[in-house]
C-alpha positions, 0 to 999 in steps of 0.5 A: 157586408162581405163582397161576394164572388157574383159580386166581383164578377159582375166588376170584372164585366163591366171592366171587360171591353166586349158586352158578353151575352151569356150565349156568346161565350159558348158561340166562340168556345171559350170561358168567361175567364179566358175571353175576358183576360183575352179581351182585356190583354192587349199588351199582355202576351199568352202560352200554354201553362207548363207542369212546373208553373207556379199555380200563384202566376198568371202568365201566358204567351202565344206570340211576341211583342207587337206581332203580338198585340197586333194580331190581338187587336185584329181579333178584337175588332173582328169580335165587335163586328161578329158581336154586332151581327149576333146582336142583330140576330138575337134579335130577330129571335122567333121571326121567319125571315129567312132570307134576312137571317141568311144576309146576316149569317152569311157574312158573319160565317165568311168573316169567322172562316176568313181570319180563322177567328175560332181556331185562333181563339181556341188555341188561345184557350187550350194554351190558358186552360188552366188559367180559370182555376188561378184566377178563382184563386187570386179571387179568392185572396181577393175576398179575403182581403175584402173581409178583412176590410169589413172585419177591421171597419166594424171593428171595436173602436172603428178605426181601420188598423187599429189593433192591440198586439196581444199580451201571451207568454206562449208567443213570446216573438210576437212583439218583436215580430209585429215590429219588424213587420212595420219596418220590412213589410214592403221587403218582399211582395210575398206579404202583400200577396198573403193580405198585409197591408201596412196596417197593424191588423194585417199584420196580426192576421199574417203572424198569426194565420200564415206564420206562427209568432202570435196568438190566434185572434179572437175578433176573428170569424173563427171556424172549427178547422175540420179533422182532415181524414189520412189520405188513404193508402196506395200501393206502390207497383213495380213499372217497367214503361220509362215513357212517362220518366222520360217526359219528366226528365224534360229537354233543352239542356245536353245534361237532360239528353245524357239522362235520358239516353242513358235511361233508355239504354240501361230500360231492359235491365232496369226492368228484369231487375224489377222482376227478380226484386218483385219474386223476392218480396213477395208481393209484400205491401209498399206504400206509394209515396209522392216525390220531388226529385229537383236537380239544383246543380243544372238550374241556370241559377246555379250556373249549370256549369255541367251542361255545356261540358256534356260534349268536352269531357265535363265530369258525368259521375253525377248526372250517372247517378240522378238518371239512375236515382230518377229511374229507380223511385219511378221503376219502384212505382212512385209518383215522381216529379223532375225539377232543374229550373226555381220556376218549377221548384215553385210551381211543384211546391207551391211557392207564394210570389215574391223574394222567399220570406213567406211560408208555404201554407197548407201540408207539403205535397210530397212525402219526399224531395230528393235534391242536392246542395245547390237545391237545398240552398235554392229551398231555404230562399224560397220556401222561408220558414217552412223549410225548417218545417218540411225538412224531415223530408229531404234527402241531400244526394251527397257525393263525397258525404257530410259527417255530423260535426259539420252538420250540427250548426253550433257544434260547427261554428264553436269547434271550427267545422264550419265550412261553405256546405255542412251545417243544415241540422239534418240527421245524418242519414238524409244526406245519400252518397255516391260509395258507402264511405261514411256510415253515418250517412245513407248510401245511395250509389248508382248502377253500371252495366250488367253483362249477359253470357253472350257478353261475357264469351265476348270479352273472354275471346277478345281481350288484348294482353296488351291493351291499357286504357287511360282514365283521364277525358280532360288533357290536364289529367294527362300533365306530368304524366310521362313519367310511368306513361313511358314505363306502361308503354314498353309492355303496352298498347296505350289508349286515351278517351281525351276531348279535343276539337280540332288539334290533339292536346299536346298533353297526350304523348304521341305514342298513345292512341286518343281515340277523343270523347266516346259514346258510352257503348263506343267506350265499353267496347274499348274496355272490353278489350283492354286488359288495364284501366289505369287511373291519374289519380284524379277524378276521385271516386268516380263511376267509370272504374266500376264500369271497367272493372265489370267490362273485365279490366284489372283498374291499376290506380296510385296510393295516396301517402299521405292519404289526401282530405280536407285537411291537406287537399285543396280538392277536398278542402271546405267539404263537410268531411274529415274522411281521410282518401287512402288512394284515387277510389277508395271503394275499390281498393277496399271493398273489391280489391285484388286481383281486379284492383291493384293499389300501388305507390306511383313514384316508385319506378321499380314498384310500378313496373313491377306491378305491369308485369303481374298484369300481364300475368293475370286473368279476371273475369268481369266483376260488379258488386251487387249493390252497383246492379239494378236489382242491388240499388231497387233494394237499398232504394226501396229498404229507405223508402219504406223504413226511413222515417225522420218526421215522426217522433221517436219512441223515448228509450230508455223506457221510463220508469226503467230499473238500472238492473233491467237495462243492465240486461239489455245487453249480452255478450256473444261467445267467447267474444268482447262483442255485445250483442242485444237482448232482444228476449228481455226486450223488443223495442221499435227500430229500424235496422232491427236491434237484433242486428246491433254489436255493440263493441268499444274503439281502440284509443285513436281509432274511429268507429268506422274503423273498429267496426271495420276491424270486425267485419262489421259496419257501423250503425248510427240508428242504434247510437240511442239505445247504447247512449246510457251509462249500463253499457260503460257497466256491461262492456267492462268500463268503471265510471269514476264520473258520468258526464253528458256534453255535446260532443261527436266522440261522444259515448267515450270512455276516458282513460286518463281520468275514468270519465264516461261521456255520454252524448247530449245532441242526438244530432251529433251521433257520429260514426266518424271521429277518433281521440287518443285520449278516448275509447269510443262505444261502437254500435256496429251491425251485419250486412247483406252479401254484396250489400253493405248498406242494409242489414241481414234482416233489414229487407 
């Protein structure tokens, strides 16, 4: 018969050094549980069980080493002697001899009070509160494999292990997988832990039960699985408290600590933007969703190369955007979970002991996780097969992004843009970037400071004509630099923010003012004078120019020719982009522009001083772009949450049973335009962005889709490749197919005009906005966009 869980118990008492009387537990004030893992954990050492653990670990400290085991020890024993005296006065039950109760309570109450026995032995429970329920777990598992045991000793033939693998089409791994088991089994403690025991039937029970290679068993006690009701929804509502946020975030790293300061300082706005987005949706219902946010790069796995140069002019633009990415899923009134160690990776996911073979079991307990490169990798390790399962719901944050033919695995490997990063198979918009440089990814962006009146005045009263700031915090930045550094410094007063610990880097020429590493209030103090913010060249596409530019600096920056990319730049090289770099900040250049950004070639003299002197002349007020403003990144954030959906199956299109005249209709042209537009009175189709917003329009031969929506004012729209992907819109956009062929391909729909081919795309993966031949006009579904906001569309919101 199946051991019950009396029954364990009843093992484990008697395993348990101390007799316990059920009265005595209750007498120290701890559980069954905790008293007897006390008593039975001499060696072992006890903490308190952090948010993170893995509910699979059972470990615990209070103090250390032998301190450890002799403070035990000295509690042990004192538990004899008192266990002893309760004895004694146990027996005693009904009698009326006061004065011999009062000789044994007396020294009982002295000896408690004397070792401090109860405070030490409730602090030990407090640490292990959590404990019983684990332990209820793994007993659990071990019944379970108790069962198993029975279920194997009764079983047909009756010997143990002695199980056919079943013969079914369905479940064609089956075989092979049975044979791996028997060779690989002990490779990782994960099997072990899920009841695998060497035997052909536990491994069986585990492919079948815990993965999915075999056919369910039919010898086994199987009960109905109960219809699991949805979770009932709950409404996301707008907080402005960042008490509970900054808890999570945590501490002991100087990366943690630049998060959190900055948190704190951007709190007010991040709050009045809350209220201004609230009025505009008008109470509208948001689901409230559960999300992990695990930061890979600053696990101690990864290495965290960024913490230890917090403080030496290390790079910041990252950790800007995760405290801001953190802060607006929490500000939006989510359920956010902080991850930056694999111990709470596996604590939050649920990860079984061991090496990373084994599967999850059970639903996902996040609807999304928000994490990078680092993490992702990090995941695979250790979330097995389940990764393949649960990655509809990771979104990669992705400075410099990730374009689909280096995503698409095979495509990668077979057409040579395979590299280090890429190749995940993820659609292309869970990878987040810091600027909206390619469509065919979301972009998530970050926020810089937004100035009041007050400020504004202030800046307005004290600029300095003559002021320019260095955007460089590292000395090599500076190197080979005197060049136009001697030009500026005819005309102006020149700063640096440059990192040094007790010599000024020799880098620096001696007539620039280093002020070294400044706090972020100090630096926009010094950026509210200065009239110029002037960039190196590098780093490339950070945060700081957007943060001087709303301080009211002109950001005066070099033009790259040729532009730079992973094709001829060892900085971009092996990233997952072909995306060409025309100068040092790309969004700037292109999407601010003159006369707060000024692009220029910096080899040339003449050009540079010429460039100085139109400084000098010009005024520009403070300037930031919606989407770089609290409000503008809780309404990108906030339009992803609610209409991203990359787990449930799409709607098929074209409609089945179609006719070719119906779908020729679905599209019309706009007046007196190429541009096609949607047709939504024939048709209303699920979709988000809506398809009222798709134009649809066909690249010049040599010209990616990036660029001919561009050209239109317009931006392309991945979501909408699907319903352009059929041969009517060659027919509606003018195009006569003499062939129409479908293959894998990131051009693909293109048009041929050397052979008349129209090329349809196979892989909806491989959809791509990027991505030019000039052999091929491609078809380009471009979208509108919000003011200030080109991440959503006008009715996106």
């Amino acid at each position: 018969m199946t051991p019950t869980v009396s029954d364990l118990l009843s093992t484990m008492v008697r395993r348990c050094p101390v007799t316990f009387k059920p009265f005595r537990i209750f007498v120290v004030g701890v559980g069954f549980f905790s008293l007897c893992f006390l008593m039975t954990s001499f060696g072992g050492r006890f903490s308190a069980k952090r948010p993170g653990d893995s509910p699979f670990t059972v470990r615990a400290e209070v103090l250390g080493g032998q301190e450890s085991r002799g403070v035990l020890r000295k509690i042990s024993d004192t538990l004899e002697v008192i266990m002893k005296r309760m004895d004694a006065l146990s027996k005693l039950g009904n009698t009326t001899d006061n004065h011999r109760l009062e000789e044994l309570t007396d020294p009982l109450d002295s000896m408690i009070q004397h070792v401090g026995l109860v405070e030490r032995i409730q602090a030990i429970a407090q640490n292990m509160s959590d404990m019983a329920v684990r332990v209820e777990q793994i007993l659990q598992r071990s019944i379970n494999l108790l069962h198993i045991t029975f279920v194997f000793s009764s079983a047909k033939d009756g010997a143990f292990g002695q199980c056919e693998i079943p013969k079914d089409p369905r479940y064609p791994d089956c075989t092979s997988k049975m044979d791996w088991m028997r060779a690989r089994w002990t490779s990782d403690p994960c099997y072990a832990f899920y009841g695998v025991d060497g035997s052909d039937c536990s491994f069986l029970i585990y492919l079948s039960e815990v993965e999915w290679f075999c056919p369910p068993l039919v010898w086994r006690n199987q009960t109905t699985t109960p219809t699991l009701k949805p979770l009932a929804r709950k409404q996301a509502v707008f907080q402005s408290d960042i008490g509970a946020l900054l808890e999570q975030v945590g501490t002991g790293k100087e990366s943690l600590s630049f998060m959190k300061r900055r948190i704190r300082r951007l709190a007010a706005q991040w709050a009045s933007a809350a209220r201004r987005l609230d009025e505009k949706l008008r109470n509208r219902w948001r689901d409230k969703k559960k999300i992990l946010v695990h930061i890979g790069f600053l696990t101690e796995e990864s290495g965290d190369v960024f913490s230890p140069k917090v403080l030496k002019g290390g790079p910041l633009g990252e950790m800007v955007q995760w405290a801001d990415i953190v802060t607006a899923l929490h500000v939006l009134g989510h359920n956010v979970k902080i991850s930056v160690s694999l111990k709470e990776l596996h604590g939050f996911l649920g990860v079984p002991p061991g090496r990373g073979s084994c599967p999850l079991t059970g639903a996902l307990p996040f609807d999304l996780i928000y994490t990078d490169y680092h993490g992702l990798q990090q995941m695979k390790q250790h979330m097995g097969l389940s990764l393949r399962k649960h990655k509809c719901h990771i979104r990669v944050i992705d400075t410099f992004g990730t374009e689909p033919a280096y995503n698409h695995e095979e495509y990668a490997t077979l057409h040579g843009y395979r590299t280090n990063w890429g190749y995940w198979n993820l659609h292309g918009q869970q990878y987040m970037t810091m600027f909206p440089h390619t469509p065919d990814n979301s972009f998530m962006g970050f926020v810089a400071d937004e100035l009041n009146e007050t400020e504004r005045l202030y800046i307005q009263r004290n600029k300095i004509n003559n002021m320019a700031v260095v955007y460089g915090k590292d000395a090599s930045m500076w190197k080979d630099k005197e060049k136009f550094l001697a030009i500026l410094n005819r005309y102006m007063e020149i700063h640096g923010t440059v990192y040094y610990e007790t010599q000024r880097p020799p880098e620096v020429p001696a007539f620039v003012k280093n002020h070294g590493l400044l706090p972020q209030q100090e630096l926009q103090q010094l950026l509210r004078k200065a009239k110029v913010f002037i960039g190196f060249g590098f780093p490339y596409e950070g945060p700081a120019p957007l943060e001087a530019i709303a301080n009211g600096c002109i950001f005066l920056q070099p033009k790259f020719n040729p532009a730079r990319s992973s094709l001829n730049n060892e900085f971009f090289r092996g990233k997952p982009t072909s995306r060409k770099v025309s100068s040092q900040h790309p969004y700037a250049e292109h999407y601010i522009g003159k006369p707060h950004v000024i692009t220029i070639d910096f080899n040339n003299s003449a050009e540079f001083d010429a460039a100085i002197h139109d400084i000098m002349k010009i005024n520009v007020e403070p300037f930031l772009p919606y989407e770089y403003t609290c409000e503008g990144m809780l309404e990108r954030v906030h339009a992803y949450i609610q209409n991203q959906d990359f787990c449930s199956p799409e709607v098929p299109f074209p409609p089945v049973n179609s006719s070719e005249a119906l779908l020729e209709r679905f599209f019309i042209r706009e007046p007196n335009s190429r541009i096609l537009s949607w047709a939504s009175s024939i048709i209303s189709f699920p979709s988000w962005p809506p398809l009222t917003a798709l134009r649809l329009l066909t690249s010049l031969q040599g010209q990616s889709c990036v660029e001919a929506c561009q050209s239109k004012g317009l931006t392309c729209e991945p979501a909408f490749y699907r319903f352009i992907n059929i041969k009517e819109a060659f027919k509606a956009l003018g195009f006569q197919c003499e062939v129409v062929e479908s293959e894998m391909n990131h051009l693909f729909p293109a048009f041929s005009t050397e052979h008349g081919e129209c090329s349809l795309q196979v892989d909806p993966l491989l959809f791509s906005c990027a991505g030019s031949s000039a052999k091929h006009q491609r078809l380009c579904p471009c979208r509108d966009h919000r003011d200030g906001q080109v991440a959503l569309c006008k009715e996106c919101l």
